[in-house]
C-alpha positions in Angstrom: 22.1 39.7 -16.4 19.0 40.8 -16.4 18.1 44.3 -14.3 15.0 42.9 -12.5 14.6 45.5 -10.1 11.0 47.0 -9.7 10.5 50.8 -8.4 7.1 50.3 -7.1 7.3 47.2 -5.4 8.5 48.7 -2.4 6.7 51.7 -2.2 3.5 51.2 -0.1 5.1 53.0 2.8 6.7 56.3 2.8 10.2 54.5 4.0 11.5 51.7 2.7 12.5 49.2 5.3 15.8 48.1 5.0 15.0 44.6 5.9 12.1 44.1 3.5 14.5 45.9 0.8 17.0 43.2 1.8 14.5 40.5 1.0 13.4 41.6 -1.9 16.8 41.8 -3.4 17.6 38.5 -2.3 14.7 36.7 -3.9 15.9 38.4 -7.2 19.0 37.0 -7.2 17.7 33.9 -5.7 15.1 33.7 -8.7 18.0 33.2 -10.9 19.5 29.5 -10.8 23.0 30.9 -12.8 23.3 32.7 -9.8 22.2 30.3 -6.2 20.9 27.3 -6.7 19.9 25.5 -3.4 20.3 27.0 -0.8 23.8 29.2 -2.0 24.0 32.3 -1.6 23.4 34.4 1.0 22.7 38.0 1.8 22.8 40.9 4.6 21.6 44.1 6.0 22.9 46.3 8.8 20.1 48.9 10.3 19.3 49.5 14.0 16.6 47.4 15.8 15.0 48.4 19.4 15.9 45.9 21.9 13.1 45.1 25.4 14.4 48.3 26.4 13.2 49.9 23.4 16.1 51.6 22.6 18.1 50.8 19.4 20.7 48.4 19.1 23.3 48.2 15.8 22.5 45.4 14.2 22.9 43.5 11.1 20.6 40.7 10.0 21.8 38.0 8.2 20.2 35.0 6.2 19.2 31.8 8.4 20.3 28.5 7.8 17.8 26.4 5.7 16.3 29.8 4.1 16.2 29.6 0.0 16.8 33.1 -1.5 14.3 32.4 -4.0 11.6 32.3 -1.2 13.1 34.1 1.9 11.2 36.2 4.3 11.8 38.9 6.6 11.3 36.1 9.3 14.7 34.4 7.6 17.2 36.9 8.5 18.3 36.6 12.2 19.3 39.7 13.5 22.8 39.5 15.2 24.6 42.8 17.5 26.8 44.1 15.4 29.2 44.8 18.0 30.1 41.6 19.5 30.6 39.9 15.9 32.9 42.7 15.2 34.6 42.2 18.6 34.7 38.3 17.3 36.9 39.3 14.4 39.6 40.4 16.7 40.0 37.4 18.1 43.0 35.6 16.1 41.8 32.1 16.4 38.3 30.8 16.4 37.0 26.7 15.7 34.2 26.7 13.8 32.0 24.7 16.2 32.9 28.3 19.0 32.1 30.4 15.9 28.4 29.3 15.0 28.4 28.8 19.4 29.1 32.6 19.5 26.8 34.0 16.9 24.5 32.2 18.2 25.1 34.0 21.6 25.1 37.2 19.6 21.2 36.9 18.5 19.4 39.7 19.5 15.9 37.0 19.0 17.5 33.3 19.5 14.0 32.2 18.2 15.4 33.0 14.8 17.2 30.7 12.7 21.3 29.9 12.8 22.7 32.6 11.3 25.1 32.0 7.6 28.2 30.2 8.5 30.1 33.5 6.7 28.4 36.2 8.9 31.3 37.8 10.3 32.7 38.5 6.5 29.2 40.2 6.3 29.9 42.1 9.8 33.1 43.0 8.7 32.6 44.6 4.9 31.6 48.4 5.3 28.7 48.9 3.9 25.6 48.8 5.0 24.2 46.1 2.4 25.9 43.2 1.2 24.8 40.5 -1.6 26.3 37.3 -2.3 25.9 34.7 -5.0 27.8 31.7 -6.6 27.0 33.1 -10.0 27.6 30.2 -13.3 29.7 32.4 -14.7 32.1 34.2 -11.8 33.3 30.5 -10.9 33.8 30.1 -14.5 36.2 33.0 -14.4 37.7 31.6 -11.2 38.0 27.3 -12.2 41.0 28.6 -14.5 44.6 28.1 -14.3 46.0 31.0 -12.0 47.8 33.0 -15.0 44.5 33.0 -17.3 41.9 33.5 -14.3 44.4 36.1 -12.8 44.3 38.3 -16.8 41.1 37.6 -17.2 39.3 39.1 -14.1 41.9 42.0 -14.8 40.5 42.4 -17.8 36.7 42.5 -16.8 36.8 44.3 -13.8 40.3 46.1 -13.4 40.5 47.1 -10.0 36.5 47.7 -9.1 36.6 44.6 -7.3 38.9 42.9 -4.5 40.1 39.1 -5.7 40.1 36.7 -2.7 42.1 33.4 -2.7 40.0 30.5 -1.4 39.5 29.5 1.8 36.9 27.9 3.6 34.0 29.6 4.9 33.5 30.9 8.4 36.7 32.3 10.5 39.4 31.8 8.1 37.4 33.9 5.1 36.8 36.4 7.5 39.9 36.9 8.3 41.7 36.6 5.5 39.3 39.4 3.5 39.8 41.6 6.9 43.7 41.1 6.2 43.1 41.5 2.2 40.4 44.4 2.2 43.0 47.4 3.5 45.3 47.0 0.6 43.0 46.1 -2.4 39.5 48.4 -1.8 39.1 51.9 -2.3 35.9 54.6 -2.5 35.4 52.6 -6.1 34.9 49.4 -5.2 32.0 47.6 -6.0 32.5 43.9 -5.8 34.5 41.4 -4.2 35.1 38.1 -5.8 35.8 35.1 -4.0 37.6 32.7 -5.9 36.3 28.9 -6.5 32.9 30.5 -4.4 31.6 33.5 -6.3 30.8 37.1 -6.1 29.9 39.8 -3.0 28.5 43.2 -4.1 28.0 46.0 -1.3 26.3 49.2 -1.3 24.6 51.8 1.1 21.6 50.0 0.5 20.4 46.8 -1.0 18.9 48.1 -3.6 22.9 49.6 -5.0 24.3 46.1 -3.9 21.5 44.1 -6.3 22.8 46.8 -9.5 26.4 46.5 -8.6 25.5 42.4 -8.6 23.8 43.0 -12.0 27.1 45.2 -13.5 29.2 42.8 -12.4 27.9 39.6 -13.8 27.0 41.6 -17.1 30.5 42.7 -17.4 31.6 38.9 -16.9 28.4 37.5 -19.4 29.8 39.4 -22.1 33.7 39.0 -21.8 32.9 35.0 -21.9 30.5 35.6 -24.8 33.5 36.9 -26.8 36.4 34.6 -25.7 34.5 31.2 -24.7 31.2 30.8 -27.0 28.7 28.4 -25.1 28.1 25.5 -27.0 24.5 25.1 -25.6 22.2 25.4 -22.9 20.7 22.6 -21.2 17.3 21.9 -21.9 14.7 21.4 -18.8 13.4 17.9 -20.6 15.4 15.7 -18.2 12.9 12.7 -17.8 10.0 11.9 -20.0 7.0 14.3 -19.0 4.9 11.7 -20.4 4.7 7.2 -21.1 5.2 8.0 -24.8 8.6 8.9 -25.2 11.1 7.3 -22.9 13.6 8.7 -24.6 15.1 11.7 -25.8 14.0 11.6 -29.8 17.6 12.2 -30.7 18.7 9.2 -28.9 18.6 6.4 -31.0 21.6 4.6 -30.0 20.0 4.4 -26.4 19.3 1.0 -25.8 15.9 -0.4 -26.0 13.7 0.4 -23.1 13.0 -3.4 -22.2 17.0 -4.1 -21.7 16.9 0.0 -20.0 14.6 -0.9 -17.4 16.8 -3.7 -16.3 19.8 -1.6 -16.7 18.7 0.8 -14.4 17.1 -1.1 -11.9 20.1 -3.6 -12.0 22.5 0.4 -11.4 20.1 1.3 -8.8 20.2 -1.7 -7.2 23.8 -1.7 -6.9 24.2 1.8 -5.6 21.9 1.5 -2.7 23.4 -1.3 -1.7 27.1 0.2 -1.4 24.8 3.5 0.0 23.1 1.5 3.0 20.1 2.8 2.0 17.6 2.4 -1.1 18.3 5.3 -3.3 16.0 7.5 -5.9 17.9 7.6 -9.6 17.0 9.9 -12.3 18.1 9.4 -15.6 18.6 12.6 -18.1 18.7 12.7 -22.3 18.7 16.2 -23.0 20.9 17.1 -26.0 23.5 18.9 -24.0 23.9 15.8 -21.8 24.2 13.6 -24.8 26.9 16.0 -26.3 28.9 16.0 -22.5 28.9 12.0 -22.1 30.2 11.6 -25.9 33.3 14.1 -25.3 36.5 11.5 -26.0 37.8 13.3 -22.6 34.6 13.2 -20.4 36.9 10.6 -17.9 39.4 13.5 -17.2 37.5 16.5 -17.7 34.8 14.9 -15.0 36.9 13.7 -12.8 38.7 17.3 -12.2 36.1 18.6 -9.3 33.0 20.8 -8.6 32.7 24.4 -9.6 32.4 25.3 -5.8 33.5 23.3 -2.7 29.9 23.7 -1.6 28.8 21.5 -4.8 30.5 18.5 -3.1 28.1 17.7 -0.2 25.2 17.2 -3.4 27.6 15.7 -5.9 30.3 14.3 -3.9 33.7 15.0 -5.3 33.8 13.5 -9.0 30.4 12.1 -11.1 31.0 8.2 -11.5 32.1 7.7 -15.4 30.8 4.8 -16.7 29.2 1.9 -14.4 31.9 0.3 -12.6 31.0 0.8 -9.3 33.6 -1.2 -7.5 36.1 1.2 -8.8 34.4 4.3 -8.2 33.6 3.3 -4.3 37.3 1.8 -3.7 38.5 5.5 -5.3 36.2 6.9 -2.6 37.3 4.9 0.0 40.9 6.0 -1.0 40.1 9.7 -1.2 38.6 9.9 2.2 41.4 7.6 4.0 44.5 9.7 2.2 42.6 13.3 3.7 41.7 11.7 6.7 44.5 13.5 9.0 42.8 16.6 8.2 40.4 16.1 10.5 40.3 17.8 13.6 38.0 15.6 15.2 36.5 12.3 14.9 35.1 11.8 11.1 32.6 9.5 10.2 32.6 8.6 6.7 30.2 9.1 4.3 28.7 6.1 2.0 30.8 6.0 -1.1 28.0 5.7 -3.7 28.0 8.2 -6.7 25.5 11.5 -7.4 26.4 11.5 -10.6 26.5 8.8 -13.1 27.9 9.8 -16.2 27.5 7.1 -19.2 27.7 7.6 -23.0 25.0 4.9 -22.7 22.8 5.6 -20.3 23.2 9.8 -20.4 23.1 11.4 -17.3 22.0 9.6 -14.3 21.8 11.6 -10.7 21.0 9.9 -7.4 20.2 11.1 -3.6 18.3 9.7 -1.1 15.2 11.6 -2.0 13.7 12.3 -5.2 14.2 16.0 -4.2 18.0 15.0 -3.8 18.4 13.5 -7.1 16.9 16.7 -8.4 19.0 19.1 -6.5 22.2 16.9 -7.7 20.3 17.2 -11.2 20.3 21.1 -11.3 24.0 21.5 -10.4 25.6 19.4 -12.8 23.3 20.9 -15.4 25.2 24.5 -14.4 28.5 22.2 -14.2 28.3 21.0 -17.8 28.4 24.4 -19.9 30.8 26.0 -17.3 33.4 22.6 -17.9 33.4 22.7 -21.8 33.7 26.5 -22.1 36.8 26.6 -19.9 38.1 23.1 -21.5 37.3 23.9 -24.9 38.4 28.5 -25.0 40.3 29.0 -21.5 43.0 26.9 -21.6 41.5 24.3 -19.0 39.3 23.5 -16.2 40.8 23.5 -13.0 38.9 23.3 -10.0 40.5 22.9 -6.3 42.0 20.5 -5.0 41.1 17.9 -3.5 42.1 18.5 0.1 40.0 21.1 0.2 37.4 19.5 -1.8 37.4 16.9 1.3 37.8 19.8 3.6 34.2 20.8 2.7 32.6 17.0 2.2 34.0 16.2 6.0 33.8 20.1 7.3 33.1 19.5 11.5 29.9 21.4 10.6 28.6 19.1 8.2 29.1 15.9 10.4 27.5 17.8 13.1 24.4 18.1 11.0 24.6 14.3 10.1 25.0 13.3 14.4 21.8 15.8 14.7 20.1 14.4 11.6 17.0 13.1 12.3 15.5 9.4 10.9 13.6 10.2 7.7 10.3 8.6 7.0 10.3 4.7 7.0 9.8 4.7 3.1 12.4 6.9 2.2 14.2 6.2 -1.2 11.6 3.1 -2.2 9.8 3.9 -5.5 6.1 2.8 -5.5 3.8 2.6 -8.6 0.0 2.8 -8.0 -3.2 2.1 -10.0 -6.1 3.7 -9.6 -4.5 6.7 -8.5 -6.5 9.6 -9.2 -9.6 8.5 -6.8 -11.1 6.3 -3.9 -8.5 3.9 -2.6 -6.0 4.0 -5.4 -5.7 8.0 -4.5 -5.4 7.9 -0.5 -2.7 4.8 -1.2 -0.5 6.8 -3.8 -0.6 10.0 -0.9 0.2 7.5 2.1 3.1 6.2 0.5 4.0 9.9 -0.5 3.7 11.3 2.9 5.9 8.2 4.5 8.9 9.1 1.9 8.1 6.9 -1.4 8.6 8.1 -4.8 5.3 7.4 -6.4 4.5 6.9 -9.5 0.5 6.8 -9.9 -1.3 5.7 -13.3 -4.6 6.1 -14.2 -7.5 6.9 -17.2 -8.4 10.0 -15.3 -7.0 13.0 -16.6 -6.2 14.3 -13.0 -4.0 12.0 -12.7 -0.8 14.5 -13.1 -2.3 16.4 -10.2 -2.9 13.9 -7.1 0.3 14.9 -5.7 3.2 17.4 -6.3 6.8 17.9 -6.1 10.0 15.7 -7.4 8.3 12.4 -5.9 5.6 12.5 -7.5 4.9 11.2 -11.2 1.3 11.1 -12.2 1.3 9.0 -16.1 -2.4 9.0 -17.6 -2.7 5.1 -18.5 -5.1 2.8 -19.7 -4.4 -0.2 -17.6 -6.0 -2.6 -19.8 -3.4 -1.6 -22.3 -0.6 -3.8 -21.8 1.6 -1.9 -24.0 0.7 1.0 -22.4 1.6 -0.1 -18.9 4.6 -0.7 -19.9 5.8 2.4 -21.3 4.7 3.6 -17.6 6.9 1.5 -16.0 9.6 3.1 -18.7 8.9 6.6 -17.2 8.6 5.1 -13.9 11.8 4.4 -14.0 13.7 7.0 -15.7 12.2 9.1 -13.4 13.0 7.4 -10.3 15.1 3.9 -10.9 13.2 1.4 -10.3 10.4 -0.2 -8.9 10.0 -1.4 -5.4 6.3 -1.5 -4.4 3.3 -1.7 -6.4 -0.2 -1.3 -5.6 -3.1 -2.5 -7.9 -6.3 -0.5 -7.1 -7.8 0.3 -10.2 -10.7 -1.3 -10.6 -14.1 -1.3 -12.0 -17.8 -2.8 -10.8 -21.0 -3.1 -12.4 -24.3 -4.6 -10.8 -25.9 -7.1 -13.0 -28.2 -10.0 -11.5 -26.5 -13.2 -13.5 -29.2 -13.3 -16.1 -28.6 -10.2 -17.0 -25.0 -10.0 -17.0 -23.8 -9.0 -20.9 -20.5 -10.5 -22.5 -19.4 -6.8 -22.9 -20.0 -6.3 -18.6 -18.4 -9.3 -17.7 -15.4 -8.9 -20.5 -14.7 -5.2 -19.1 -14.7 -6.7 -15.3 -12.1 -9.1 -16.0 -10.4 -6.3 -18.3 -10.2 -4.1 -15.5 -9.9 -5.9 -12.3 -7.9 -9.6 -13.8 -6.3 -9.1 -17.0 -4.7 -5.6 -16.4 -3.2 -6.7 -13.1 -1.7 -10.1 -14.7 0.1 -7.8 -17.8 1.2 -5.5 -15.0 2.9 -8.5 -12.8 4.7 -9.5 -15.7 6.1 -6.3 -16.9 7.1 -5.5 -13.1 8.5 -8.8 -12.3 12.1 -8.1 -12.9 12.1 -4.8 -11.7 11.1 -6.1 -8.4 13.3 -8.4 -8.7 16.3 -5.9 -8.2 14.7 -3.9 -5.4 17.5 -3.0 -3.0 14.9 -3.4 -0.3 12.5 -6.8 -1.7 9.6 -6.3 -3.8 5.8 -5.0 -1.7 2.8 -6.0 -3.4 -0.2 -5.7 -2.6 -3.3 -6.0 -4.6 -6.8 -4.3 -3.7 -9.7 -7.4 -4.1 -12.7 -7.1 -2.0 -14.9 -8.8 0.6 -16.7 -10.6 -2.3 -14.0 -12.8 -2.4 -14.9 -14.6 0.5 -17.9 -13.5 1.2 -19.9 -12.4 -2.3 -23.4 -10.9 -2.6 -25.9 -11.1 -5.1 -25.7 -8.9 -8.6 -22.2 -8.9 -8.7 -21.5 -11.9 -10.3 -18.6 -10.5 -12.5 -16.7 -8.2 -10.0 -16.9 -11.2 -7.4 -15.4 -13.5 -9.6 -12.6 -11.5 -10.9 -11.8 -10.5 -7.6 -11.8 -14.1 -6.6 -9.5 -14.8 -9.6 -7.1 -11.7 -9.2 -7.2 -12.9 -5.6 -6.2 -17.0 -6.6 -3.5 -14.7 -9.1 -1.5 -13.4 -6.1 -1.7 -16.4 -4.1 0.7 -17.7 -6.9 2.8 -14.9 -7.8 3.6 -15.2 -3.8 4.4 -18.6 -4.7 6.4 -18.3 -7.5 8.3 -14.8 -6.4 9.5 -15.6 -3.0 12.6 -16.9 -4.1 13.6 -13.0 -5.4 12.3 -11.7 -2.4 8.8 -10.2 -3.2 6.1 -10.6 -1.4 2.5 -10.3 -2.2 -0.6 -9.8 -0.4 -4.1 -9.2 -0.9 -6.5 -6.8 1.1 -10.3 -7.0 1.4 -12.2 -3.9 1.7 -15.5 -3.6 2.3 -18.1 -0.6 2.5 -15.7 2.1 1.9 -18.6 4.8 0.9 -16.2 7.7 -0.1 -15.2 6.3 -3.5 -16.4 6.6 -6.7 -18.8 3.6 -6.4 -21.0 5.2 -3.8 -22.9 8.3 -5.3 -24.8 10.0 -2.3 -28.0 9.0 -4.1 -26.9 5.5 -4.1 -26.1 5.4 -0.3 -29.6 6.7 0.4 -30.9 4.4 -1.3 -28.9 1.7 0.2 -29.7 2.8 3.6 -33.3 3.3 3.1 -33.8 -0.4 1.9 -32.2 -1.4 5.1 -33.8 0.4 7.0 -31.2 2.5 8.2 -29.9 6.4 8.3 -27.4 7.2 5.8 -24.5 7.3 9.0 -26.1 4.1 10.3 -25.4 2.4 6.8 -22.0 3.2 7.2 -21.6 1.8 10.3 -23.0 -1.5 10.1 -20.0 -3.9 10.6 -19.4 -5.2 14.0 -16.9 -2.4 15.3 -19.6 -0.2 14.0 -16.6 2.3 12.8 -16.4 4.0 9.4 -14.2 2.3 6.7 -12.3 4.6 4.8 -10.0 4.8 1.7 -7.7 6.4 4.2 -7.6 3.5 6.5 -7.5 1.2 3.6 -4.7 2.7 2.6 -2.9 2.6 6.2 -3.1 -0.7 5.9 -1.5 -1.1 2.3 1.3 0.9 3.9 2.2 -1.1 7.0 2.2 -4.2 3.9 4.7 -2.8 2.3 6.6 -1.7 5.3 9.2 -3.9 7.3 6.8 -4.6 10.0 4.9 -7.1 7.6 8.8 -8.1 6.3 8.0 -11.9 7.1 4.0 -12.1 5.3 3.6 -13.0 2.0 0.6 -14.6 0.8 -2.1 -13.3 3.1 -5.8 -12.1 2.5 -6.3 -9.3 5.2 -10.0 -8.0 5.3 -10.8 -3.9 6.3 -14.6 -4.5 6.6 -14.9 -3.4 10.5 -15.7 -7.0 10.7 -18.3 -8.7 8.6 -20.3 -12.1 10.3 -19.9 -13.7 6.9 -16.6 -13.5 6.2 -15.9 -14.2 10.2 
């Protein structure tokens, strides 16, 4: 592990703060995903803090809940009175509903966040600064047979650290190390390993626990590098970057991508269904993935449990092997009815769809109900995979826990608390949109509607920028020449090995040139229909059968203009393939009703802050009507602005349930326009 500890970067005042020094640590370790990934981890720091009175109380503050090491700040640690948590840990009995109901009682600020659900081991181990981690290769140590974990931590770390058996976090762990700690640690103690959860290191400062961390996980790198070899890192190539290759170059007994797209879609389909919910899928090709899902015992090997209990509520138990569903959701259904008794309270069961889809097929696939959740359930199994064959293939075996207390954690009264308190996510949540047009005017506010309402989006365009409309896992901007048919396509192949499928589409991209009739060249009027017609047509067929499995019905909706009913003179070509592109979706909704897709046209009109309307032009404009450039704007019969933003609102509410019965219609966004009335 790799000492990343800076001497100046605490230094601007004379004395460190132990709070900032307990940040800084944190977000080294958290920097590191071999060490916490999402949300793991967790970290503390005891030091006095004045209370109202102004005179000092002993304290200790401890990470919040919902706080990523990587990024946390001082605001993140939630300073707790010392005393009462140790005055907690005499108690012999505690539920973990009057734990977190106490702690939060023991706040000194209750403005800060919920405190870790394993603060009282922190208030309990003596030292002054304590770091914790779920490190790749400390679970690797512990997901061994008992004999071979038991030699081989011997071996590492003799007696400079206290072994823990596992038990769940909260009361119980804090207790039992309390009960462990007198007969195992001495003045040489540095660590503390938890097994089946990972490593503590303590010192009289944070700085000495982050070094202890670091000795530690060296000392454990290199006894693995001698006895259990890696066979390979993953590589961070996942889904195509890019339209051009849909697949992994060394993949060429992946099936073609016109029977792939269907295979997905027809997978994604099926697991939202048996979710409730429409789900975001992400397919992986990397070469360590395509090594894992060719192993003659991937079945067993995968089926054996998570490095950490905490892996379960992202990966659920066990990856699904293969694609029969109906097995792997009846094996749920079992799993959760034979640990039921465990329970003690009410449990609501979880949906029994997969989070991992293992295929020597299809690769890798990971699912959640976000994008963001198919890429968290991404980044653990790509830490699961190396730490399953080194154990299988040089330790004698990977064992994990079992699974009572693998279902322990998945139904833990904590985590059902959070799903009662949950709150409803954004009415688009797990649908997968693809948008033309994306990088400007309407095409651009549409793409970052559907964004902000939940929608994994993938946006195509000519424009460069593109990639850059919008961030994060949902978003997928593909550079695409739409009057490429070929080219579309191989979006819709990204589209959906990035995200599964396809359930809305929005054609925006457009084009418009002012001609008077005869003027109009064969090159203008052959672009027009390029653009606005032909490209849309080529993209309806390529989509159709992806649609056509969308858990939720295919949305379409197509952005013509108000020269459809109403056209204007010089635009002879953009009016009449708007006219066209509009009689085109009159009979797609026709033809695609049966599979449940509807489609429907808008009609914008005047929407000044796109790419068509330079500021010179709308001077112009106005001037020859007589009007100021903000009168010209406003000269509809609400006399209100049109906007690609309210253009896009109402694409939106199209593809939402509200509009769940409409297909077929022509709605205008013109502020009202006496000719088309």
């Amino acid at each position: 592990m790799e000492d990343r500890w800076d001497p100046t970067a605490l230094t601007a005042s004379p004395r460190v703060d132990p709070v900032a020094e307990c940040v800084y640590c944190s977000r080294l370790i958290g920097a590191d995903p071999s060490l916490v990934l999402h949300g793991g981890g967790n970290s503390s720091v005891k030091a006095a803090r004045p209370d109202v009175t102004g005179r000092n109380v002993d304290a200790i503050f401890v990470k919040g809940s919902g706080w990523d090491m990587g990024s946390i700040e001082v605001a993140g640690f939630t300073p707790l009175r010392l005393d009462r948590l140790r005055d907690l840990l005499e108690v012999e009995e505690l539920s973990d509903v009057d734990m977190m109901r106490e702690l939060g009682a023991a706040k000194l600020d209750p403005s800060f966040p919920a405190p870790s659900v394993e603060t009282l081991l922190h208030a309990f181990l003596p030292h002054r600064a304590v770091q914790h981690s779920h490190a790749d290769v400390i679970v690797n140590l512990t997901n061994l047979a008992a004999e071979r974990r038991a030699e081989a931590l011997a071996e590492i770390y003799g007696d400079d650290v206290v072994v823990v058996p596992y038990v769940m976090p909260g009361f119980d762990l804090a207790k039992l190390v309390q009960a462990t700690w007198p007969a195992h640690a001495h003045p040489g103690t540095t660590g503390m390993v938890l097994l089946n959860h990972g490593l503590f290191t303590f010192g009289d400062t944070s700085e000495e626990a982050y070094r202890r961390h670091v000795d530690l996980i060296t000392r454990a790198e290199q006894w693995l590098d001698r006895h259990a070899p890696a066979a390979g890192r993953a590589e961070e190539s996942s889904s195509p970057s890019s339209p051009s290759s849909p697949s992994s170059p060394s993949s060429p007994s992946l099936p073609p991508s016109a029977q792939l797209l269907t295979d997905l879609a027809d997978l994604r389909r099926a697991i939202s269904l048996a979710a409730g919910a429409p789900m975001v899928m992400r397919r992986h090709t990397d070469s360590v993935v395509e090594r894992f899902v060719a192993r003659p015992d991937l079945a067993s090997l995968a089926d054996r449990g998570p490095l950490t209990p905490d892996h379960v509520i992202r990966t659920k138990r066990a990856p699904m092997v293969g694609t029969d569903l109906a097995a792997y959701t009846s094996a749920y259904a079992t799993y959760v009815d034979a640990h039921r008794s465990r329970a003690r309270t009410p449990v609501t069961a979880l949906d029994p769809a997969p989070r991992v889809v293992l295929d020597p097929r299809l690769g890798m696939v990971t699912i959640g109900r976000t994008a963001k959740d198919a890429a968290i359930a991404a980044d653990i199994y790509h830490h699961t995979v190396p730490v399953l064959e080194r154990a299988e293939d040089h330790l004698g075996g990977y064992v994990a826990l079992p699974s009572p207390d693998l279902w322990d954690m998945e139904y833990w009264v904590l985590e059902q608390a959070k799903l009662a308190t949950s709150s409803t996510p954004p009415e688009l949540t797990g649908m997968v949109a693809v948008v033309t047009g994306a990088a400007s005017g309407i095409g651009r506010a549409c793409a970052l509607d559907l964004l902000g309402r939940g929608a994994a989006v993938v946006g195509l365009d000519l424009a460069d920028g593109v990639a850059d409309v919008g961030s994060g896992p949902a978003w997928l901007g593909v550079r695409t020449d739409v009057t490429d048919a070929a080219a579309q396509h191989e979006a819709l192949v990204a589209a959906v090995d990035r995200f599964g499928g396809v359930d809305i589409v929005v054609a925006s991209a457009g084009f418009f040139a002012t001609a008077p009739i005869a003027d109009l060249t064969a090159e203008a009027w052959r672009t027009t229909m390029a653009v606005n017609l032909d490209a849309v047509a080529s993209l309806f067929t390529a989509v159709h059968p992806l649609l056509a499995r969308s858990p939720v019905g295919g949305r379409v909706v197509v952005i013509a203009s108000k020269n459809v009913p109403a056209p204007g003179k010089g635009a002879a070509a953009y009016s009449s393939s708007k006219a066209a592109l509009t009689q085109l979706c009159r009979v797609a909704a026709l033809e695609w009703a049966d599979d449940g897709i509807r489609v429907n046209v808008v009609h914008p009109d005047a929407v000044f802050d796109t790419g068509l309307w330079s500021p010179e032009l709308l001077a112009e404009r106005a001037a020859k009507a007589g009007l100021t450039v903000d009168g010209y704007k406003l000269r509809n019969l609400l006399h209100t602005e049109v906007t690609s933003a309210r253009v896009a609102g109402v694409v939106r509410s199209l593809c939402s349930d509200t509009f769940a019965a409409t297909t077929g219609a022509q709605v205008p966004i013109d502020g009202g326009n006496d000719r088309v009335i």
